[in-house]
C-alpha positions, 0 to 999 in steps of 0.5 A, spaced: 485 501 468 481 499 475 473 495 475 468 498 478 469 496 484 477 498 485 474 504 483 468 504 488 473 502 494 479 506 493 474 513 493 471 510 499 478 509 502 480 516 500 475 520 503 475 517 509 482 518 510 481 525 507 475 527 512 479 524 518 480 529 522 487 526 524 493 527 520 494 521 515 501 519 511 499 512 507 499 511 500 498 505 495 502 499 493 501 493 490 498 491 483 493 497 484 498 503 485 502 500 478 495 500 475 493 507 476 501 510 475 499 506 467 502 499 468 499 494 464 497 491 471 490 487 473 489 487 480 486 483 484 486 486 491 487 493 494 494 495 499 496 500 503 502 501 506 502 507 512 504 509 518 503 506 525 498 511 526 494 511 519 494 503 521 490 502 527 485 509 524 483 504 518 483 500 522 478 504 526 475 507 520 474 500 517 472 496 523 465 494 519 469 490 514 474 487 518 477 480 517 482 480 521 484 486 526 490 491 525 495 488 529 503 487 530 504 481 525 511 478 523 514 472 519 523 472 518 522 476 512 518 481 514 514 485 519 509 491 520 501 492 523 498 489 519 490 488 518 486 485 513 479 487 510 473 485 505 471 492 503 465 492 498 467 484 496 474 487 495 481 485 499 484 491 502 490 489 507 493 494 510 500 494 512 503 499 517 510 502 519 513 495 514 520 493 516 524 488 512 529 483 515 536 484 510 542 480 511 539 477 517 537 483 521 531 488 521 532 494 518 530 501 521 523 504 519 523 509 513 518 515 513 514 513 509 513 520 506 519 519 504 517 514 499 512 517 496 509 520 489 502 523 488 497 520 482 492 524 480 486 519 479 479 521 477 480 528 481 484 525 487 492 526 488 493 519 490 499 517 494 503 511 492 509 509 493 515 510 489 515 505 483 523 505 484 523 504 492 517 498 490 522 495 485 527 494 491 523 492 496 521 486 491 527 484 490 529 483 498 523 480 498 526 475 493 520 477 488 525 478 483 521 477 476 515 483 479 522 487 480 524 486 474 517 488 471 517 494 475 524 496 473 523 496 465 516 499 467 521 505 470 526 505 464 520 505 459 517 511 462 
């Protein structure tokens, strides 16, 4: 189950990417998206993961509530156009076109179309990304006990 205020922020991003009159490929990741697929999850904060385009839009779209502006970001393991918000007191780290270091070198961006599912969450069909795709990208992050979680999420199903 999501607070008020996941509720309220997640609508407010919602239609604001629906009322756009670009064309949007995001989708939830992170505690938030495992909570409305029905893990029993409490999160915290909110976090997009989108296409370089949709980055900078929210970007755009959010710039009342930026903390710091979406930008080309990295560190050794991972990389993307990132940008970080404080919408309505909530956290919404937005993350676009993430590549992953494997074996020493950066892997190709996967579209992220590819990766995602729809919820259907108080009347919206949310996109999320897969949880299976999440459980992996946790363990090459070396998350491995959010991973292991995912996994028996999934197999429980």
């Amino acid at each position: 189950m999501l607070k008020d205020k996941h509720i309220k922020v997640l609508t407010k991003i919602y239609n604001l990417l629906q009322n756009s009159k670009e064309k949007t490929c995001w989708g939830l990741t992170g505690s938030t998206s495992f909570a409305i697929q029905g893990m029993d999850v409490e999160p915290h904060d909110m976090d997009i993961q989108a296409d370089e385009s949709t980055a900078y839009l929210l970007d755009e779209l959010l710039a009342d509530y930026v903390i710091q502006p979406v930008k080309f970001y990295g560190n050794k393991t991972i990389r993307s156009h990132f940008g970080k918000f404080i919408v309505d007191g909530m956290e919404v780290e937005v993350m676009g076109d993430i590549q992953k270091k494997n074996n020493g070198e950066w892997e190709d961006i996967i579209p992220l179309v590819r990766l995602l599912d729809y919820v259907n969450w108080n009347g919206y069909q949310i996109p999320v990304l897969k949880l299976s795709y999440e459980a992996e990208a946790y363990r090459k992050l070396g998350r491995i006990e959010r991973a292991a979680q995912l996994e028996e999420f999934i197999k429980n199903r």
